[in-house]
Backbone as CSV, one residue per row, in Angstrom:
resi,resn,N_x,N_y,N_z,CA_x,CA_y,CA_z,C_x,C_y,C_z
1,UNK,79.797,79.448,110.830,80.037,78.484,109.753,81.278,77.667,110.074
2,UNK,81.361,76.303,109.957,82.214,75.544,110.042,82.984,75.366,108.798
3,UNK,84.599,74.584,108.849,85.488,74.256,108.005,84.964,73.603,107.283
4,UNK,83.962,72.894,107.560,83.743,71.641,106.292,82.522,72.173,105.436
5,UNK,81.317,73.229,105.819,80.793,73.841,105.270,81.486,75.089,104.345
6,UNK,82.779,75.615,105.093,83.443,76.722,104.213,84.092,75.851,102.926
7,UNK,84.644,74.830,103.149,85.321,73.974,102.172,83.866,73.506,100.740
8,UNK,83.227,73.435,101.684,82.119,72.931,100.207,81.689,73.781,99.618
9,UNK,81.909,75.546,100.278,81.052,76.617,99.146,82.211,76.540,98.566
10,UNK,83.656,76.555,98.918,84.243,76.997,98.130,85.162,76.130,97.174
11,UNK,84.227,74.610,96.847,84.055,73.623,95.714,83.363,74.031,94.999
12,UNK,81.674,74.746,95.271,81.323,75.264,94.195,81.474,76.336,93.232
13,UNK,80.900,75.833,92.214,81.631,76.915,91.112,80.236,78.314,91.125
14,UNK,81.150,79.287,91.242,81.179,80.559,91.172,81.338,81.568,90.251
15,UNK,80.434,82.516,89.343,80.615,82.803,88.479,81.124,83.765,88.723
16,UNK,82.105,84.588,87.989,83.431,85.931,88.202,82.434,86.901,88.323
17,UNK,82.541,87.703,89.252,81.575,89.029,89.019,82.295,90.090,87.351
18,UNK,81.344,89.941,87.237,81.634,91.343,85.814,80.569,92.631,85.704
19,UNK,80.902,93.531,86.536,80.237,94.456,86.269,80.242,95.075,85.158
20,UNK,78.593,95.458,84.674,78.407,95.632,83.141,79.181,97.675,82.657
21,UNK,78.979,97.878,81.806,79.697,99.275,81.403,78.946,100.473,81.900
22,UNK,77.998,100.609,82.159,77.511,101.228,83.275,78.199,101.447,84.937
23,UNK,78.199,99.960,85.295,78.428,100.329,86.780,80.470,100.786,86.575
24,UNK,80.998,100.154,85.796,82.333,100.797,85.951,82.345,101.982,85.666
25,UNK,81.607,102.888,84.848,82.459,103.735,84.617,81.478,104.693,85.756
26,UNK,80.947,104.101,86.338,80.432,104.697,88.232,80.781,104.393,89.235
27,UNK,82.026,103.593,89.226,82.765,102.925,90.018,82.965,103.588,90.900
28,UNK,84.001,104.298,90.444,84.809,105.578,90.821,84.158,106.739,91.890
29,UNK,83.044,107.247,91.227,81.865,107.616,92.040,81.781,107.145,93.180
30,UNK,80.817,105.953,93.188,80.360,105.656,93.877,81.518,104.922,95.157
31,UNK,82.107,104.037,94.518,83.725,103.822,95.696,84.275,104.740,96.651
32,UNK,84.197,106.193,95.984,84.378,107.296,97.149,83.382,107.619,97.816
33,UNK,82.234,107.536,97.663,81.019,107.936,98.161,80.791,106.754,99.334
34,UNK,81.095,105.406,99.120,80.777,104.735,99.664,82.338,104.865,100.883
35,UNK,83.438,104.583,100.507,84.122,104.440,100.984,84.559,105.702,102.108
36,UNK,84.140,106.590,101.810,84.788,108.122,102.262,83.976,108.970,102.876
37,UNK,82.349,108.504,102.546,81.665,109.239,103.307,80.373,108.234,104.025
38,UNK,80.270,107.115,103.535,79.200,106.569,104.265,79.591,105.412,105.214
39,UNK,81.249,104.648,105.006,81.611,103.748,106.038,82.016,104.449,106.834
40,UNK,82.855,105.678,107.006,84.008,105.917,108.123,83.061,106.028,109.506
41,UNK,82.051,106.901,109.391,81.029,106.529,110.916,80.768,105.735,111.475
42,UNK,80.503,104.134,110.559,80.438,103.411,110.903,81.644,102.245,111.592
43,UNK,82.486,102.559,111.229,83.854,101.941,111.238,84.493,102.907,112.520
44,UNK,84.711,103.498,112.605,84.680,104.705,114.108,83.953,104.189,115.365
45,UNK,82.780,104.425,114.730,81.393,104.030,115.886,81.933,102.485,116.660
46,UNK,82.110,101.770,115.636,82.185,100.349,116.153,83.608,100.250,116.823
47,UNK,84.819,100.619,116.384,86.097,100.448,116.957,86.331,101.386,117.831
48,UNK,86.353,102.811,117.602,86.608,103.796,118.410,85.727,104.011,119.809
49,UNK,84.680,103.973,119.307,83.213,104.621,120.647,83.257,103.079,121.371
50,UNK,82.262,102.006,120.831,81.814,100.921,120.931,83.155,99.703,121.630
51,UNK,84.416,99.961,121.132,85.280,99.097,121.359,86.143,100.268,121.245
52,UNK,87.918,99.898,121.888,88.638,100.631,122.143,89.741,100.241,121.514
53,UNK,90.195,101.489,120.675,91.389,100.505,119.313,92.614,101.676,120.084
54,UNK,93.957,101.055,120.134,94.789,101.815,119.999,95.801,101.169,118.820
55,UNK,96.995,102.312,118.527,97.336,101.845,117.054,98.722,102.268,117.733
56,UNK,99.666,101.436,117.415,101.072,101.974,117.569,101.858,101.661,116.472
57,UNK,102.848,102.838,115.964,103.050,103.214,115.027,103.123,103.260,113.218
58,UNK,101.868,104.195,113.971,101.074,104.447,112.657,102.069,105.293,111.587
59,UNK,103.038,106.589,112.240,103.995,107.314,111.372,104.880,106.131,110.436
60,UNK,104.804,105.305,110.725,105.984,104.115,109.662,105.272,103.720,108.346
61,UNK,104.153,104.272,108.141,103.327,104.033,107.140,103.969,105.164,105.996
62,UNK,104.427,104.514,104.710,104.741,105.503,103.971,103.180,106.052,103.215
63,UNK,103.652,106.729,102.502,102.375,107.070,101.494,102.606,107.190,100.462
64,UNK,102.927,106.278,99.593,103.281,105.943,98.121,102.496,104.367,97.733
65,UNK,102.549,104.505,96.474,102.518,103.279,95.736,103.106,102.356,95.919
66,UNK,103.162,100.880,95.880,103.301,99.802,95.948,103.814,99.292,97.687
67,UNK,102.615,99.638,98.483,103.298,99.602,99.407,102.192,98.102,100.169
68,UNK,102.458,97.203,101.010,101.811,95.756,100.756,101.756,96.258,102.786
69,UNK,100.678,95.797,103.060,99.960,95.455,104.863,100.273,94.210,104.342
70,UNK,101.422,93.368,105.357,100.687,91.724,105.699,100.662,91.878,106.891
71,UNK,99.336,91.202,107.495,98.490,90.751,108.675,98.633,89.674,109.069
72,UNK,98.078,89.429,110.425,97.883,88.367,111.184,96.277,88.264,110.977
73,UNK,95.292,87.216,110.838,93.633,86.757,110.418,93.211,86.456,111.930
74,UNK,92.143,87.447,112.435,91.227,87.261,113.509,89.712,87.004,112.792
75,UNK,89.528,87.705,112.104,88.005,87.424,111.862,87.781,88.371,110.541
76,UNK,86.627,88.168,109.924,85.777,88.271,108.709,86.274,89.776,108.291
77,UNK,86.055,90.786,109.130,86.081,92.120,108.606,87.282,92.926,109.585
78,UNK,88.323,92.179,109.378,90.200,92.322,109.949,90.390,93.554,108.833
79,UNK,89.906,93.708,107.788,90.369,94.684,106.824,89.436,96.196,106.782
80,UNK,88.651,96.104,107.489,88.033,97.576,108.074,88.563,98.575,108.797
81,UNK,89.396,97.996,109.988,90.145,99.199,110.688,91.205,98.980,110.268
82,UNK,92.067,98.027,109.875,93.100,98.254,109.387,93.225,99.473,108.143
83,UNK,92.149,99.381,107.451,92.070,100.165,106.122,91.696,101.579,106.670
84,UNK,91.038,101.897,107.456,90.709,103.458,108.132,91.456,103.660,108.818
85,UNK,92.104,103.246,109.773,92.745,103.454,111.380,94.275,103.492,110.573
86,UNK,94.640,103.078,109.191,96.036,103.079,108.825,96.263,104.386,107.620
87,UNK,94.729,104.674,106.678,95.139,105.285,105.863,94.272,106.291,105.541
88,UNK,92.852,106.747,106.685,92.151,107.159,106.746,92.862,108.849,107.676
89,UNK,92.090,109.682,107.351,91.287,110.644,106.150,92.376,110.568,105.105
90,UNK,93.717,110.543,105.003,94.626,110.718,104.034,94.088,110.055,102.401
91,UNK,93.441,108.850,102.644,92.941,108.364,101.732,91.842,109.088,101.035
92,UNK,91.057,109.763,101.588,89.811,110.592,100.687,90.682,111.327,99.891
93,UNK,91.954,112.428,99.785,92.254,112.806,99.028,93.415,112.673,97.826
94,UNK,94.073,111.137,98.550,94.665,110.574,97.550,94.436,108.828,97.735
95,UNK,93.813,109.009,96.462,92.949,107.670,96.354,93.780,106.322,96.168
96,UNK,94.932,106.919,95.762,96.052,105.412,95.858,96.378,105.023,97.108
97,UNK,95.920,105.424,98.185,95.828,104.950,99.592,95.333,103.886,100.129
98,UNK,94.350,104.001,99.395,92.348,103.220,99.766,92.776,102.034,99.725
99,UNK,92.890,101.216,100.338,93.788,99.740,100.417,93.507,98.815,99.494
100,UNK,93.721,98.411,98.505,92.901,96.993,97.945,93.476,95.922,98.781
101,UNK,92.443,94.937,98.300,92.776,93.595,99.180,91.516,92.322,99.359
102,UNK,92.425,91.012,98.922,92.276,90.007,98.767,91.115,89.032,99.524
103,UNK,90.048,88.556,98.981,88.716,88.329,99.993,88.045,87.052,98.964
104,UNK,88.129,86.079,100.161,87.020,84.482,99.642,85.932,84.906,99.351
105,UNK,86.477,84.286,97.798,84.962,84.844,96.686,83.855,83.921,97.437
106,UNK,84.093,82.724,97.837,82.794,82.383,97.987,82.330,82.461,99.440
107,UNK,82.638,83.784,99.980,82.052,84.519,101.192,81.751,85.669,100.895
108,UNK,82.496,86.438,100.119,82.593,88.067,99.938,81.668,88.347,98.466
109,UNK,81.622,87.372,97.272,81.115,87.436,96.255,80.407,86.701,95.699
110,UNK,79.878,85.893,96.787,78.104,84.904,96.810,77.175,85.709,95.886
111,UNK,77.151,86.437,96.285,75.904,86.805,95.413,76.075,87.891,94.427
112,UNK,75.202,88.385,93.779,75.486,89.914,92.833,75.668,91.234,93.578
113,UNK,74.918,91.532,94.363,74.814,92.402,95.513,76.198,92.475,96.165
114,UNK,76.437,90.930,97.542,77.570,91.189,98.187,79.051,91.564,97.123
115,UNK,78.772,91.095,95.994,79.988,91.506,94.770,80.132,92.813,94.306
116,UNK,78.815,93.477,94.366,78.757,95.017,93.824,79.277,95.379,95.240
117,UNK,78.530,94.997,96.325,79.337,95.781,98.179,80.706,95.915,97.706
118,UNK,81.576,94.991,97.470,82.700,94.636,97.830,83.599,94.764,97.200
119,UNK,83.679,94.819,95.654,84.052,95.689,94.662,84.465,96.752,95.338
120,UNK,82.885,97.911,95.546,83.308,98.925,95.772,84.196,99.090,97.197
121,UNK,84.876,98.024,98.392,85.856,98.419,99.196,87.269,97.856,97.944
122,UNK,87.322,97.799,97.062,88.322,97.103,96.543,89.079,96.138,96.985
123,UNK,88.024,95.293,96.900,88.719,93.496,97.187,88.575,92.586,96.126
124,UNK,89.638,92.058,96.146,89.940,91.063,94.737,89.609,89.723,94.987
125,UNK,88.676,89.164,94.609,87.733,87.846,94.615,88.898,86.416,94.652
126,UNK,89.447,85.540,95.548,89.997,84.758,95.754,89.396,83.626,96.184
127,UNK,89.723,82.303,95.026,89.477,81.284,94.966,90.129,80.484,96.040
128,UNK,89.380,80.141,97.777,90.336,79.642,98.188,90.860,78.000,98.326
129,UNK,91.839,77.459,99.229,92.178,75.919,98.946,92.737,75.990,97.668
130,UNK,93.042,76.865,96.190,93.757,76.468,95.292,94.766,77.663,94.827
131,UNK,95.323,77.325,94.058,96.108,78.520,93.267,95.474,79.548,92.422
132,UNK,95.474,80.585,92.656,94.111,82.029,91.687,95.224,82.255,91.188
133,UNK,96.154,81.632,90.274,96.825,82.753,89.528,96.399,84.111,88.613
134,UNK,95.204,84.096,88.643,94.176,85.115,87.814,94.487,86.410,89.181
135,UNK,94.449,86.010,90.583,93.879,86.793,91.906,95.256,87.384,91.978
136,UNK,95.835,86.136,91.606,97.634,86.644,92.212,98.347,87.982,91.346
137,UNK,97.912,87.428,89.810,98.117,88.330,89.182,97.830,89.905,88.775
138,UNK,96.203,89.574,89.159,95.962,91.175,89.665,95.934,91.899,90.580
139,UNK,96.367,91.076,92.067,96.749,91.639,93.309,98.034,92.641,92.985
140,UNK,99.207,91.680,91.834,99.959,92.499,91.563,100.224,93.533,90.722
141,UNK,99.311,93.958,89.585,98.739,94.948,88.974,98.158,96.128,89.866
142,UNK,97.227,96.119,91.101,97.342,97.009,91.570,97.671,97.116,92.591
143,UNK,98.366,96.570,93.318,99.684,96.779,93.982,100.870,97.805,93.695
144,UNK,101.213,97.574,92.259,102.523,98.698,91.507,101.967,99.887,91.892
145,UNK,100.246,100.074,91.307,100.235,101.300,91.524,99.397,101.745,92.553
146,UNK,99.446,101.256,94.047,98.302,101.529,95.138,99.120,100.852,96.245
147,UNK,98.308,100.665,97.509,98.904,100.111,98.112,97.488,98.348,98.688
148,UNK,98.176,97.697,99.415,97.405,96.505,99.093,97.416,95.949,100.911
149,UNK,96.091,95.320,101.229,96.876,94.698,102.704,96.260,92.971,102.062
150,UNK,97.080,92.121,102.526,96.756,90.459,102.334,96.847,89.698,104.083
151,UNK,96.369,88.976,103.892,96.400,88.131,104.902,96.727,86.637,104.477
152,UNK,98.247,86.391,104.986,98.942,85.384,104.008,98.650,83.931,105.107
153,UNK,97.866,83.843,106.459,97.604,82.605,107.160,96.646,82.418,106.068
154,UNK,95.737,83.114,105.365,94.638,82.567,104.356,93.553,82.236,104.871
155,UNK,92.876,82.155,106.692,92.007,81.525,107.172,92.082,82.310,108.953
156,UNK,90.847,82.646,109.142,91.282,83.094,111.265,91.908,82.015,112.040
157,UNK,92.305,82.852,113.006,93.018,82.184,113.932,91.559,81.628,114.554
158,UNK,91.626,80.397,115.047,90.305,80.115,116.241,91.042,80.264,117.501
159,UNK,92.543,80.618,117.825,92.803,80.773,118.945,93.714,82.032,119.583
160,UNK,93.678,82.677,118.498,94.080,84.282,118.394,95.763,84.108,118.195
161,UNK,96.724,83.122,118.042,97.390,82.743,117.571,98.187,83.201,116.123
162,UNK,98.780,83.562,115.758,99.335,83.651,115.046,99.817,82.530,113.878
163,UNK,98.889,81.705,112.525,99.446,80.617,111.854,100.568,81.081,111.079
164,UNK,101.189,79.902,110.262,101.893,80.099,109.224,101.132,80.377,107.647
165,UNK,102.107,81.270,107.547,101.701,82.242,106.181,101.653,80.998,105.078
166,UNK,101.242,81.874,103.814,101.185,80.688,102.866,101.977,81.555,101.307
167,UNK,102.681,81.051,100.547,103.215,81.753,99.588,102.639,82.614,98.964
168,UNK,101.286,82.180,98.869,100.585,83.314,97.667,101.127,84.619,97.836
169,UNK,101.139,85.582,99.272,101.644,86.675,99.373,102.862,86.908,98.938
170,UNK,104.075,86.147,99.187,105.292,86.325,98.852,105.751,85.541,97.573
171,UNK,104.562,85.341,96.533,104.519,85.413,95.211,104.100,87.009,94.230
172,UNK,103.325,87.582,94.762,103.278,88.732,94.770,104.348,90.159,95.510
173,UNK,105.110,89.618,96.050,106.127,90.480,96.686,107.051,90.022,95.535
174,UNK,107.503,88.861,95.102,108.636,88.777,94.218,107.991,89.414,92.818
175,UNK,107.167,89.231,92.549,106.796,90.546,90.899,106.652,91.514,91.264
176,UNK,106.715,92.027,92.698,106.670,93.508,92.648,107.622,94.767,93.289
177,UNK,108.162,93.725,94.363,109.362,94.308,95.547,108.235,95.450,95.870
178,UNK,107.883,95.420,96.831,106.886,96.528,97.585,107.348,96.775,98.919
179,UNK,107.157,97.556,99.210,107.425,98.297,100.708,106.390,97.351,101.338
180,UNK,107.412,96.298,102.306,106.266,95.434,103.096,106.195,95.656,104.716
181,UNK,105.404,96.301,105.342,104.782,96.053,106.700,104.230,95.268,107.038
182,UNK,104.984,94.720,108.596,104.284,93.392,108.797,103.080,94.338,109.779
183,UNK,102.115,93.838,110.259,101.275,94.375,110.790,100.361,93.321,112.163
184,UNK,100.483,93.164,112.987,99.560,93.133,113.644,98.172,93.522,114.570
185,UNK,97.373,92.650,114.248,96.171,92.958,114.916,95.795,92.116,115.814
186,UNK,95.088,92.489,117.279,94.791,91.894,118.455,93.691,92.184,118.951
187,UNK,92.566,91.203,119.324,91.515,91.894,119.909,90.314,91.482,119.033
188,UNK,90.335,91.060,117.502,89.275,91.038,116.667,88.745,89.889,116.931
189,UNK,89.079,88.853,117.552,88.451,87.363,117.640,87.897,87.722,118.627
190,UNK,88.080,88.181,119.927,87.011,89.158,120.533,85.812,89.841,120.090
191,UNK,85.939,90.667,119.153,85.319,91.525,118.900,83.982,91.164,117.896
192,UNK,84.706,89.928,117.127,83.402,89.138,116.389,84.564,87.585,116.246
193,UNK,83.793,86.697,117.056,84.747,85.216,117.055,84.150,84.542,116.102
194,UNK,84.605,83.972,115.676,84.280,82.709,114.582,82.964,82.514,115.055
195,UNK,81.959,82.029,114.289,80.530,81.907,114.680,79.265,82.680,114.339
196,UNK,80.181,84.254,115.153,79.305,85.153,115.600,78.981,85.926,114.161
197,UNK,77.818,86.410,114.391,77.015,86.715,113.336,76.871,88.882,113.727
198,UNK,77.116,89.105,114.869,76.987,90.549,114.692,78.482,90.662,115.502
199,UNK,78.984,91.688,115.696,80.079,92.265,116.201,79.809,92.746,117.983
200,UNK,80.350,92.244,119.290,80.576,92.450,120.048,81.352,93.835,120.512
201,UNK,80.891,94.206,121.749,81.302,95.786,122.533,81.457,95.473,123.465
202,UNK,82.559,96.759,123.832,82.935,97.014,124.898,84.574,95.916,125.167
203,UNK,85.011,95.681,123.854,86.279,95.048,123.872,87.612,96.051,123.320
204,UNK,88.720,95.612,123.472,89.620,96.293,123.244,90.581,95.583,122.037
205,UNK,90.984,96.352,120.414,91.815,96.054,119.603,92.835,96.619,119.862
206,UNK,93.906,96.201,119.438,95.500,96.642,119.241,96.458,96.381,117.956
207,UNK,96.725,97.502,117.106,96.676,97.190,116.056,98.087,97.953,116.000
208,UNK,99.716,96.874,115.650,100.758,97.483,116.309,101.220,97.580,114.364
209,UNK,102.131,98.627,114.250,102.629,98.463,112.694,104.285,98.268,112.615
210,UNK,104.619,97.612,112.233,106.160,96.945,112.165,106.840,98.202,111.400
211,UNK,108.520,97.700,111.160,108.659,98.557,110.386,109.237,97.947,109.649
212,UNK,109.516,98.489,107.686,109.470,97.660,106.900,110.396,96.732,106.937
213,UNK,109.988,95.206,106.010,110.901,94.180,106.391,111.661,93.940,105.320
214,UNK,113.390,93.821,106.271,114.185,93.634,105.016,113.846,91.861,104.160
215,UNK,113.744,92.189,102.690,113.745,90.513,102.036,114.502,90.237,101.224
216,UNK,115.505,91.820,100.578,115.741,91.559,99.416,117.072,90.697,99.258
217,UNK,116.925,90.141,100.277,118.391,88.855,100.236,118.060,87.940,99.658
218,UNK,116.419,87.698,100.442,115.738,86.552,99.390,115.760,86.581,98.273
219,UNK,114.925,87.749,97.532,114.590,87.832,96.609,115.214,87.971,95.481
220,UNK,116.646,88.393,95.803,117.608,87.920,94.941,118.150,86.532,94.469
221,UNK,117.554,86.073,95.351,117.829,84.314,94.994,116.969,83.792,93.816
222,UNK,115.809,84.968,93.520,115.322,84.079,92.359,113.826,83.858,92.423
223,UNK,112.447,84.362,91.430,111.263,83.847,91.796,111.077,82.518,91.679
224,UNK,110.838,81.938,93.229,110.344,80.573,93.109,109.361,80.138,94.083
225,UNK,108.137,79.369,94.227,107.535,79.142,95.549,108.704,79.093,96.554
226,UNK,109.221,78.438,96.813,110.330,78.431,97.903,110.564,79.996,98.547
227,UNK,111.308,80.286,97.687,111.394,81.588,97.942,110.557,82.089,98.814
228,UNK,109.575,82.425,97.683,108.119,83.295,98.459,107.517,82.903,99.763
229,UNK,107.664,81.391,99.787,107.615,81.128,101.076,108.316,81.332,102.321
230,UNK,109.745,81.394,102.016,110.471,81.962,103.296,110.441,83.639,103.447
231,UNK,110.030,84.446,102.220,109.683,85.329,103.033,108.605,85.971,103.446
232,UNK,107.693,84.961,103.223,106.398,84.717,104.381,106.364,84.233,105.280
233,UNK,107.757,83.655,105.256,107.690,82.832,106.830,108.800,83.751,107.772
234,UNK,109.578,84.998,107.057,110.195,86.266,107.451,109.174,87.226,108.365
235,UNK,108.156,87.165,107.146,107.421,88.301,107.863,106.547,87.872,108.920
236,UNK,105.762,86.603,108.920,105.422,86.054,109.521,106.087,85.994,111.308
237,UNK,107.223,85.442,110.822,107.999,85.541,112.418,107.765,87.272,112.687
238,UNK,108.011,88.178,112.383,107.836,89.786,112.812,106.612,89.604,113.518
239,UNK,105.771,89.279,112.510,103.950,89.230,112.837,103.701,88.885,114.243
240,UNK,104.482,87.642,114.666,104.294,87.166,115.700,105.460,87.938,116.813
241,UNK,106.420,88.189,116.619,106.740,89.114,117.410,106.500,90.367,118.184
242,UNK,105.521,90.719,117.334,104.839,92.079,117.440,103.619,91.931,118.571
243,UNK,103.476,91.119,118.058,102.136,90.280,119.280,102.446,90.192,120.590
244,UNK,103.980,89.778,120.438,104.363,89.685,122.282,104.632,91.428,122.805
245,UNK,105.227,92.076,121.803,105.462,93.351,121.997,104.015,94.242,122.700
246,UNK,102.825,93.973,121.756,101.891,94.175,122.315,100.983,94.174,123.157
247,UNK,101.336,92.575,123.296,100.787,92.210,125.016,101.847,93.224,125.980
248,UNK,102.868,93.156,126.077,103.757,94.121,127.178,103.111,95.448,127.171
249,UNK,102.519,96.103,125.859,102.609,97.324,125.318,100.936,97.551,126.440
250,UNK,100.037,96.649,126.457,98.542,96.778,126.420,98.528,96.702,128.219
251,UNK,99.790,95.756,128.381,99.573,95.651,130.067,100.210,96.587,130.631
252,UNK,101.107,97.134,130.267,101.643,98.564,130.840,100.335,99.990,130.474
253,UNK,99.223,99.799,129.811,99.117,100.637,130.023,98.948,102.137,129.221
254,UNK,99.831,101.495,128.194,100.853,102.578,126.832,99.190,103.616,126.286
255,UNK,100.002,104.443,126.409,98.718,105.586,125.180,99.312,105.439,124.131
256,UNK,98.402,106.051,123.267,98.394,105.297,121.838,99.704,105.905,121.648
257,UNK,100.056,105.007,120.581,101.837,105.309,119.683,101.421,106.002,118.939
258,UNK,102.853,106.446,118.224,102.551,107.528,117.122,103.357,106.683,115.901
């Protein structure tokens, strides 16, 4: 799909998914069922067996509440191994793990179906090209009490590149002050490039984890876009740092980090 086709679904209007009182109060259910026992094989199979992920340091990951993944955007489903390979098995038994996170409603919640899928990974339906203060606001609701990954370029890299972030994320860091990891990922525009319609093998991801970033200099200055923007454009610079770290890390050779 091209930019100018993504730009026109996401002119049209889209009705909010509302699951009726039935499926919520099976949410729960079924979210672990789905999440805990019927993706992880699949999510393994494809990164681990099929393609070759190494992860360096994964121990910097706390395990508490309000804790925020920002990413670097390779492709469509960037939030699969990040979400297993960072918080997996730990997450089956404490469910404030299970990542929520932020996904173009009019890719992820087209239809009734892909909305019931996607729900249950807990992703919050984002209006993109405008302001969701509705998205922003409940990114930060469960954020306080979970942990959350965003992808603040807002769009893939087409050249595996690293863009500039966009405030929305570091509008949500100023209502919440969260434990922020910058995070990079390498290898996924490989693994499924813009275009591609099934997922490619026999490639290699690298998925390096920062350690947390100081902001609160900023954030004492005051909630304002401004703000939020420079410290997206904080974490951002890490993001991209990490990237060069990784190329050194991938050509030497390195077994996985801890």
């Amino acid at each position: 799909m091209n930019d100018r086709e993504d730009h026109a679904r996401a002119a049209e209007p889209l009705a909010a998914y509302a699951p009726g009182p039935v499926t919520r109060r099976l949410t729960p259910v079924t979210r672990w069922i789905i999440t805990n026992v019927i993706a992880p094989p699949c999510v393994f199979l494809l990164f681990s067996l099929l393609n070759r992920t190494r992860i360096y340091g994964r121990r910097r990951i706390p395990r508490t509440a309000n804790t925020l993944i920002l990413s670097n955007h390779q492709s469509m489903i960037d939030s699969f191994p990040l979400a297993y390979f960072l918080f997996y098995p730990e997450k089956v038994f404490r469910p404030h793990l299970a990542p929520w996170n932020a996904a173009a409603q009019e890719n992820f919640f087209s239809s009734p179906f892909l909305a019931w899928v996607f729900d249950q990974f807990k992703c919050i339906p984002v209006r993109r090209g405008r302001r969701d203060l509705k998205a922003l606001l409940r990114c930060a609701r469960e954020l306080r009490r979970g942990t959350m990954m965003l992808f603040p370029e807002g769009t893939r890299s087409r050249d595996g590149k690293v863009g500039r972030g966009r405030a929305g994320a570091g509008m949500v860091i100023l209502q919440t002050r969260p434990c922020v990891l910058p995070v990079t990922i390498d290898g996924m525009d490989r693994i499924l490039p813009i275009g591609a319609r099934f997922p490619r093998v026999g490639r290699r991801l690298s998925i390096y984890i920062g350690r947390p970033l100081d902001y609160e200099d900023l954030a004492d200055e005051g909630r304002s876009r401004e703000v939020a923007q420079r410290i997206v454009d904080r974490a951002m610079h890490r993001v991209r740092f990490q990237r060069r770290v990784l190329a050194r890390l991938d050509r030497g050779g390195s077994s996985r980090g801890s």
